[in-house]
C-alpha positions as CSV (number, residue, x, y, z in Angstrom):
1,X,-63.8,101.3,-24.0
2,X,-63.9,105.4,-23.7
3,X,-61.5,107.8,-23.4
4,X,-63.5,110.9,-22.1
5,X,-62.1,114.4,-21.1
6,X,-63.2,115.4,-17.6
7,X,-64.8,118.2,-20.2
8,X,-67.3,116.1,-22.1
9,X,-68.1,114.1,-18.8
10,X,-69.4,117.3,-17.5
11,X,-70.9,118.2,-20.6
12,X,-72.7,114.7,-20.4
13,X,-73.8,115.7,-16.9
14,X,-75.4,118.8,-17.7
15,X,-77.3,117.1,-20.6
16,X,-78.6,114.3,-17.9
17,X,-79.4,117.0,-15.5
18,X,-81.3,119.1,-18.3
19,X,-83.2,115.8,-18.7
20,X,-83.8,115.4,-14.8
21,X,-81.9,112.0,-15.0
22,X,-79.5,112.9,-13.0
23,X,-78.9,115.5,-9.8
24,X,-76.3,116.3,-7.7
25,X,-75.5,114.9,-4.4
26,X,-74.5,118.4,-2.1
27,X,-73.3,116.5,0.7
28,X,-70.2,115.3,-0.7
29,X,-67.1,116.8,-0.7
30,X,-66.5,115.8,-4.3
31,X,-68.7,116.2,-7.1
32,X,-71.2,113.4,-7.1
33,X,-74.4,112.7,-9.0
34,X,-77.1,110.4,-8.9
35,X,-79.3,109.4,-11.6
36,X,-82.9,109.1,-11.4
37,X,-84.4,107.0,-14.1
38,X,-86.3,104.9,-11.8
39,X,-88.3,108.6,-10.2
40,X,-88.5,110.2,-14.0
41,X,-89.4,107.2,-16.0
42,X,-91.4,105.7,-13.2
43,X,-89.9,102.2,-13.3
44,X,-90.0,99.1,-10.8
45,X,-86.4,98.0,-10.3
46,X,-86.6,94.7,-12.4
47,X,-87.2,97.3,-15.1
48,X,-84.4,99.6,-14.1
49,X,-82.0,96.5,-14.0
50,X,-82.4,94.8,-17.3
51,X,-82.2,98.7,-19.1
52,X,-79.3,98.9,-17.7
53,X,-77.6,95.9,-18.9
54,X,-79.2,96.9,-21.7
55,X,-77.4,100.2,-22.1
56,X,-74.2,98.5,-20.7
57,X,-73.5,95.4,-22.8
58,X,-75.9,95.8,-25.7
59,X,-79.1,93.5,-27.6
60,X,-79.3,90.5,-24.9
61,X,-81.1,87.3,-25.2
62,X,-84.2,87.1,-21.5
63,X,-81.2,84.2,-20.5
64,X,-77.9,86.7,-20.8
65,X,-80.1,88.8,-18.8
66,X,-81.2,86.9,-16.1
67,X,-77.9,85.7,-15.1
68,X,-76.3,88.9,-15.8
69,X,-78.8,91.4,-13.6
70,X,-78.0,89.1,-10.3
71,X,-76.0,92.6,-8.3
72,X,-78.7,95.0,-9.2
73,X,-81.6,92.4,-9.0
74,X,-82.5,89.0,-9.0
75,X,-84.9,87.6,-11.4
76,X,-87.1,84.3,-10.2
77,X,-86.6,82.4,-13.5
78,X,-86.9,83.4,-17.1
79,X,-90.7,83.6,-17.3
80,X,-90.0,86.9,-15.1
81,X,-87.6,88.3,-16.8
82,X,-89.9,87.6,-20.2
83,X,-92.6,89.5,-18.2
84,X,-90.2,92.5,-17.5
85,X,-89.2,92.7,-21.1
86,X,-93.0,92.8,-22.5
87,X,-93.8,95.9,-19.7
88,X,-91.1,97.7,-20.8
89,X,-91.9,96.8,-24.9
90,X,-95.5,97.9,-24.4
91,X,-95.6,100.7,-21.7
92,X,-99.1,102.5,-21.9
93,X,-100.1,105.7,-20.8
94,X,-102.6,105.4,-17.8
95,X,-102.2,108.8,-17.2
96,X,-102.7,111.8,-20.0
97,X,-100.2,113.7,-17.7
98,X,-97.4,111.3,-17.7
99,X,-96.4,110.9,-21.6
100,X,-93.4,109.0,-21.0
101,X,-95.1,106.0,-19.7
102,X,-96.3,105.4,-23.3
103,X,-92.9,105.2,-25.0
104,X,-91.8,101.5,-25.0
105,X,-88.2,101.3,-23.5
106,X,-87.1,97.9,-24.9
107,X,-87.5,96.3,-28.4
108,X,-87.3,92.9,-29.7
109,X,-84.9,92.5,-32.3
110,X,-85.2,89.9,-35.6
111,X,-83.9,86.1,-34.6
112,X,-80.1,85.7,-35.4
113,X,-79.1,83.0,-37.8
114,X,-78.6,79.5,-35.5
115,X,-80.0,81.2,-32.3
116,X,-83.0,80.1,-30.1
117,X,-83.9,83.2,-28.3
118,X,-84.5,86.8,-29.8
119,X,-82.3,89.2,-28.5
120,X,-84.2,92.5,-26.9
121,X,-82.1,96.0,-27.7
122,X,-83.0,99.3,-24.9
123,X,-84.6,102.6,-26.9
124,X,-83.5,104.9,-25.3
125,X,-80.8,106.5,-27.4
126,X,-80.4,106.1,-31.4
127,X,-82.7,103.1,-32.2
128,X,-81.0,100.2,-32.8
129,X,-79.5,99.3,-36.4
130,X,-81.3,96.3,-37.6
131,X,-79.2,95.0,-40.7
132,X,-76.1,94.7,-37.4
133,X,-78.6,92.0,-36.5
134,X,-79.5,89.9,-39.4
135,X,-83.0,88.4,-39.0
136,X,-83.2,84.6,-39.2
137,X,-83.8,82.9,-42.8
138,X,-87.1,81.8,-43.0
139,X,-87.4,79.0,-45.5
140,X,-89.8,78.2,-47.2
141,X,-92.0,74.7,-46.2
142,X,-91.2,72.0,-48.0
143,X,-94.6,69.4,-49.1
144,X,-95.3,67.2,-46.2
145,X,-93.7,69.8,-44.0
146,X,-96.3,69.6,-40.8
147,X,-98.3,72.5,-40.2
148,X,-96.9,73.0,-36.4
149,X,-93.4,73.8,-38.4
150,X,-95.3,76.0,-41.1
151,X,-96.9,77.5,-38.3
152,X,-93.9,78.1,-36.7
153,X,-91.5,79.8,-39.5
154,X,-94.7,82.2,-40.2
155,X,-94.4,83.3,-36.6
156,X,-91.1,83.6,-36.7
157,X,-91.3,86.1,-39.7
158,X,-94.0,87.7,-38.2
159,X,-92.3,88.8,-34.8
160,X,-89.0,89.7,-37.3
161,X,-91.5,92.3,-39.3
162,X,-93.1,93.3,-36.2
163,X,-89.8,94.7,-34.7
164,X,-89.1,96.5,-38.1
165,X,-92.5,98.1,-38.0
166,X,-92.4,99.0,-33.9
167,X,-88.7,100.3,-34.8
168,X,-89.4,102.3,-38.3
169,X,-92.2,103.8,-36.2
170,X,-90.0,104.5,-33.5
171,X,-87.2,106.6,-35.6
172,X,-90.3,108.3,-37.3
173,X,-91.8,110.0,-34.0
174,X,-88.4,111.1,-32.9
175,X,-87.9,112.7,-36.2
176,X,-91.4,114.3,-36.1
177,X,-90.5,115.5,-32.8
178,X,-87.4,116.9,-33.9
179,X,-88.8,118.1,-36.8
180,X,-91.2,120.1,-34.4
181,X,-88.7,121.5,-32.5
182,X,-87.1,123.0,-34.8
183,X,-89.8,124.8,-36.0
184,X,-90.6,126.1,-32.7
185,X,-86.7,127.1,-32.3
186,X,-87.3,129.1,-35.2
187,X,-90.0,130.8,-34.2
188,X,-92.3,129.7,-36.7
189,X,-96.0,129.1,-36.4
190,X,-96.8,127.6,-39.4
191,X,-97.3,123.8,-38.8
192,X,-97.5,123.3,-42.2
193,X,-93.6,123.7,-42.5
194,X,-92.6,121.1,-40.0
195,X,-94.0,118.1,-42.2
């Protein structure tokens, strides 16, 4: 729960409208905004939903989603919602001029300890803290263990390094990026400074 001044609301506001997430709506008589994720990111609304039950209730598992997106959009079975997850993990750039198609919006996070399904975390804000979400113990195959199971546990730790790697690399373009504007804020023009 928040407590927010009407002060830091409009603050937040400003920031969004900065980012072109958010504009205001001049016909009402009271301050109103809409955002506009769907327009700026260029997202179908499947896409739009699960981000924002993403942003609102945290890492979900495809099932938590499905039968939590029914009001903003209603998802076939879980196969669709799967599909809707991997779009938004591996957005490309089809277009040179439209960079933020190729950021991936979603992120898979390690298996929890006792749990079937991997819970997916959104990206667009501070990237997600991994050791929160302890990966699932991997042991190691007994003799005579078959190799479907061996198979199995190596995929497992696998798609657990994967989301390190896809999240280290993640939280290092945003701090090159950061690290780049700063250097431009300064007014420096030596590149060699940023790295």
């Amino acid at each position: 729960m928040l407590e927010l001044t009407e002060e830091e609301v409009r603050q937040a506001l400003h920031t969004l409208e900065d980012l072109a997430l958010t504009t205001p709506v001049r016909e009402a008589r009271v301050p109103k905004y809409e955002h506009r994720i769907r327009t700026v990111l260029n997202l179908r609304r499947d896409e739009t939903a699960v981000l924002c039950l993403l942003m609102l209730r945290g890492p979900q598992t495809p099932g938590e989603l499905r039968s939590r997106a029914d009001r903003l959009f209603t998802f076939d079975d879980l196969v669709a919602v799967q599909s809707t997850l991997e779009r938004l993990a591996t957005r490309s750039a089809t277009d040179e001029s439209t960079p933020e198609k190729s950021v991936p919006l979603v992120t898979v996070l390690p298996r929890q300890p006792g749990s079937r399904e991997a819970r997916y975390a959104h990206l667009l804000g501070a990237p997600p803290d991994l050791t929160a979400y302890p990966a699932e113990r991997v042991e190691r195959a007994e003799p005579g263990t078959s190799t479907a199971q061996r198979v199995t546990h190596l995929e497992a730790e696998i798609a657990n390094l994967y989301a390190a790697i896809q999240t280290l690399t993640l939280r290092m373009d945003r701090l090159e990026a950061s690290l780049e504007e700063q250097a431009e804020a300064s007014g420096s023009g030596d590149d060699s400074s940023v790295i």
